[in-house]
DSSP file (Angstrom, degrees, kcal/mol; ACC not computed):
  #  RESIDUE AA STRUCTURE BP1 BP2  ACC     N-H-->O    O-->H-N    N-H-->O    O-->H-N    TCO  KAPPA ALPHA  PHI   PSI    X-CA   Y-CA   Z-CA
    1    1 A X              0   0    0      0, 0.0     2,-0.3     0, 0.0     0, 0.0   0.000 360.0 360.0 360.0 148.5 -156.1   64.1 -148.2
    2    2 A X    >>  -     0   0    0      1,-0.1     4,-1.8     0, 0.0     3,-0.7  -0.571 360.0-121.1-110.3 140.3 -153.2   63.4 -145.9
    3    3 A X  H 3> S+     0   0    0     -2,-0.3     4,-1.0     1,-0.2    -1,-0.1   0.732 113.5  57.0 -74.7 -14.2 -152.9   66.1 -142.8
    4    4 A X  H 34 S+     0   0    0      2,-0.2     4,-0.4     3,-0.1    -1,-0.2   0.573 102.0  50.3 -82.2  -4.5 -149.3   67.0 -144.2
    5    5 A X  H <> S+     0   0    0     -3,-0.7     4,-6.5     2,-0.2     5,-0.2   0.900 112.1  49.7 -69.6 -46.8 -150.5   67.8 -147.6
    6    6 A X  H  < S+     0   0    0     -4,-1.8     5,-0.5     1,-0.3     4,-0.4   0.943 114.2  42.6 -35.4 -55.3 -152.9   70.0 -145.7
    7    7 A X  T >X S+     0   0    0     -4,-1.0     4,-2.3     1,-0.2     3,-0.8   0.853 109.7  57.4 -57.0 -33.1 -150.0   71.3 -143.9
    8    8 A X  H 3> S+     0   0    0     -4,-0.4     4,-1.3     1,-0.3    -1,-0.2   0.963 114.1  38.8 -90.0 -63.6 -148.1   71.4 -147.3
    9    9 A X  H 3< S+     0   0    0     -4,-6.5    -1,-0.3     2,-0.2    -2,-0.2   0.093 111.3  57.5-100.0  39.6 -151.2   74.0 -148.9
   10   10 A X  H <> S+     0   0    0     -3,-0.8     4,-1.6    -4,-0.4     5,-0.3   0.287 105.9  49.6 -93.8 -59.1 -151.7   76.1 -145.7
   11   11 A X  H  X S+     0   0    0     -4,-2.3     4,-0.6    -5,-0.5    -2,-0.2   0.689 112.8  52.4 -60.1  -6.6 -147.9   77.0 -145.8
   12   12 A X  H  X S+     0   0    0     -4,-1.3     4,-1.5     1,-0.2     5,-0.2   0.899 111.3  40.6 -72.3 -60.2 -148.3   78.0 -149.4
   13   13 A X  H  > S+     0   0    0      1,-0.2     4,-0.9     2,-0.2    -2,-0.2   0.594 109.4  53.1 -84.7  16.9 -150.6   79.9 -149.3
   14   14 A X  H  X S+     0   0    0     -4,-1.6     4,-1.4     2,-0.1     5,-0.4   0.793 113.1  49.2 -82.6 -33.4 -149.9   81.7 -146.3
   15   15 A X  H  < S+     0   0    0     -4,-0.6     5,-0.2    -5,-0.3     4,-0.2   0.697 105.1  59.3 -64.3  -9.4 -146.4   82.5 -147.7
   16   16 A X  H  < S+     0   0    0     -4,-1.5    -1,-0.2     1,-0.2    -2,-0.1   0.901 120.8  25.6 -87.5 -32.9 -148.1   83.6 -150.9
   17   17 A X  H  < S+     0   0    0     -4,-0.9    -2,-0.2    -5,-0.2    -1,-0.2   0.558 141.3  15.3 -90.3  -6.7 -150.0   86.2 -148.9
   18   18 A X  S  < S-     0   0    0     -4,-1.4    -3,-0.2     1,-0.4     4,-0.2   0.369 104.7-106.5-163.9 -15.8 -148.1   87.1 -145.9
   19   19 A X        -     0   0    0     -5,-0.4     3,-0.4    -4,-0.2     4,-0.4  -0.196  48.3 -67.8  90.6-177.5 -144.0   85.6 -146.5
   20   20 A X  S  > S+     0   0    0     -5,-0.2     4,-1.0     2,-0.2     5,-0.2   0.444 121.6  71.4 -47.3 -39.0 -142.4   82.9 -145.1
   21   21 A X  H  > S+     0   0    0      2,-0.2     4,-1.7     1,-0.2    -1,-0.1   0.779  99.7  40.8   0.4 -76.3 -142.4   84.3 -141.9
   22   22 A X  H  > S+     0   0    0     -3,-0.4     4,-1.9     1,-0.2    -2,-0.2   0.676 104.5  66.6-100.3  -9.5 -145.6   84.1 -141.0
   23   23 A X  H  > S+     0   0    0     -4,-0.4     4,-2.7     2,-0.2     6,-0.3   0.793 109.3  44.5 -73.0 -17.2 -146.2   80.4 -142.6
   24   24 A X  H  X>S+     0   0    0     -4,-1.0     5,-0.9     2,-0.2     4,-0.9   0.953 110.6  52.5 -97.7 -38.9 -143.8   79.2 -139.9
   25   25 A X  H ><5S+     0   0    0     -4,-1.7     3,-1.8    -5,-0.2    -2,-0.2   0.953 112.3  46.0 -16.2 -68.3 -145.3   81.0 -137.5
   26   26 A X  H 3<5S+     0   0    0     -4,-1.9    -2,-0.2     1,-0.2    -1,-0.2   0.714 114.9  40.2 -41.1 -45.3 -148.1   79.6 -138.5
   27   27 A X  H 3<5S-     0   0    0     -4,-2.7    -1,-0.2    -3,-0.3    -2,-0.2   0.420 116.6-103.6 -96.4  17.9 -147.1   75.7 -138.8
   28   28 A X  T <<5 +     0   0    0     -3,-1.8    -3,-0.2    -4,-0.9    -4,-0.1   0.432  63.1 161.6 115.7 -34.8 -145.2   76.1 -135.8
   29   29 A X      < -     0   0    0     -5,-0.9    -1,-0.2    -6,-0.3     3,-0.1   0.021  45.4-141.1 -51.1 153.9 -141.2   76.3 -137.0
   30   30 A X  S    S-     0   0    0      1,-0.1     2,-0.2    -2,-0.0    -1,-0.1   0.701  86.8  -0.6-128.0 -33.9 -139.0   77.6 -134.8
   31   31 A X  S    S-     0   0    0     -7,-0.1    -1,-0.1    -6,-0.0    -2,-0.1  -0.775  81.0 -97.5-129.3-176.3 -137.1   79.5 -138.4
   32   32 A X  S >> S+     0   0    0     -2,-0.2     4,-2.9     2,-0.1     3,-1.6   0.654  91.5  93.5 -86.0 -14.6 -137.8   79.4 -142.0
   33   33 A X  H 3> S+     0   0    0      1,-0.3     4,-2.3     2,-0.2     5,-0.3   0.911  99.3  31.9 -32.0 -77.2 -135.3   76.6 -143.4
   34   34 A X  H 34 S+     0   0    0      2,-0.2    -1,-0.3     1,-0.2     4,-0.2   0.447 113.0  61.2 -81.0  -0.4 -137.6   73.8 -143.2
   35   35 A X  H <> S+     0   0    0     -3,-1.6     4,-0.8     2,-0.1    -1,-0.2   0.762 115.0  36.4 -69.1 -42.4 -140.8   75.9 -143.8
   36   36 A X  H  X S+     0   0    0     -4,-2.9     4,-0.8     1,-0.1    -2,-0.2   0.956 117.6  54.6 -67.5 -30.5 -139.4   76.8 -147.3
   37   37 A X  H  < S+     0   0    0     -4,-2.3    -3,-0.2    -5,-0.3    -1,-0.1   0.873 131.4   4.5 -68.5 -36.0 -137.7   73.2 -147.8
   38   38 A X  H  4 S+     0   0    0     -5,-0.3    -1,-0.2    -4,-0.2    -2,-0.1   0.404 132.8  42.8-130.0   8.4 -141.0   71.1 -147.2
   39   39 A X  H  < S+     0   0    0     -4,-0.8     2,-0.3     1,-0.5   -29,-0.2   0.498  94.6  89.1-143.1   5.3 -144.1   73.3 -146.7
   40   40 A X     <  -     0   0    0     -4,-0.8    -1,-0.5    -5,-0.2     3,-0.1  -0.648  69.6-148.0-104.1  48.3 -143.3   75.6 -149.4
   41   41 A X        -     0   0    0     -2,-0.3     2,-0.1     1,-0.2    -3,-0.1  -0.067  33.3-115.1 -58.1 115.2 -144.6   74.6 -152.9
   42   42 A X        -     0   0    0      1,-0.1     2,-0.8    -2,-0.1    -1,-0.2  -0.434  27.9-108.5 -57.7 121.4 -141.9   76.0 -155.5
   43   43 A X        -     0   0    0      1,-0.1    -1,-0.1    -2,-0.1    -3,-0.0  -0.237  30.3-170.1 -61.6  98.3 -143.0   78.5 -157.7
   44   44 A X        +     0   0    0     -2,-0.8    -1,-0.1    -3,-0.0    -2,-0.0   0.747  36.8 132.4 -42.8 -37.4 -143.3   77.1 -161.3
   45   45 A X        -     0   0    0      1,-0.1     2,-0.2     3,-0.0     3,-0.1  -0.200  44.8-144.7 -56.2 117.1 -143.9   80.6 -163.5
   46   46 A X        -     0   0    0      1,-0.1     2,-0.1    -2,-0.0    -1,-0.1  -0.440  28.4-102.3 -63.4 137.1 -142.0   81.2 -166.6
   47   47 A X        -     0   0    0     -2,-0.2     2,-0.5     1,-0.1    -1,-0.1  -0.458  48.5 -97.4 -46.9 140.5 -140.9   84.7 -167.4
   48   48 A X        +     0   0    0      1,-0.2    -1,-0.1    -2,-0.1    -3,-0.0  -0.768  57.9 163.5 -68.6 119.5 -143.5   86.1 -170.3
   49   49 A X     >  +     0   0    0     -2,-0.5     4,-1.7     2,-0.1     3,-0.3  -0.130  43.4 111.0-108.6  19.2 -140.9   85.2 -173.6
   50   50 A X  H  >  +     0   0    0      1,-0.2     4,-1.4     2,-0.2     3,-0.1   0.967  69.2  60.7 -34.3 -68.1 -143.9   85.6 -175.8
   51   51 A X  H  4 S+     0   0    0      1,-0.2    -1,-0.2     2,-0.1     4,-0.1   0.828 119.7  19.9   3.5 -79.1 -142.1   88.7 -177.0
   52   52 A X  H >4 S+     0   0    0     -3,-0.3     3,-0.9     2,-0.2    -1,-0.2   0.756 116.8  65.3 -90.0 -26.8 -138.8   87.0 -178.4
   53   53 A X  H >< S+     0   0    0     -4,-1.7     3,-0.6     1,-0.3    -2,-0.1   0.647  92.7  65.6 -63.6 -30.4 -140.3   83.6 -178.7
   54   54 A X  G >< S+     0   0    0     -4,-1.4     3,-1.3     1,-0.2    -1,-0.3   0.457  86.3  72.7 -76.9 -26.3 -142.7   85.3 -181.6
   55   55 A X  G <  S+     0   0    0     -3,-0.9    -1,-0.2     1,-0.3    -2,-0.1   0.420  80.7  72.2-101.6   0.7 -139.7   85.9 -183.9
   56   56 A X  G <         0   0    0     -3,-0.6    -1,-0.3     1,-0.2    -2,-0.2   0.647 360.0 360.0 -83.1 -19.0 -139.6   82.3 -184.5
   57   57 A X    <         0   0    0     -3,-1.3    -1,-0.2     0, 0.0    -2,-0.2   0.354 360.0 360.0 -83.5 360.0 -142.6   82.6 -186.5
């Protein structure tokens, strides 16, 4: 493991519990720009279309 991946899944999850805020607090950032831009992992979760998706069947 690289010490900026580290960096990379300490700023998730600290945004995932606490905002964005406090993960650049945390790594250091003087704002949030470049906390979200690079230290951020983008959330991936689909809306549940199970619902409408089902009518195809």
């Amino acid at each position: 493991m690289k010490p900026h991946s580290f960096r990379k899944t300490v700023g998730t999850m600290v945004e995932r519990e606490l905002g964005v805020g406090a993960a650049s607090i945390q790594l250091g950032h003087s704002g949030t720009a470049v906390t979200e831009r690079h230290y951020v992992e983008r959330a991936v979760d689909a809306p549940d279309t199970r619902h409408i998706l089902d009518r195809l069947a």
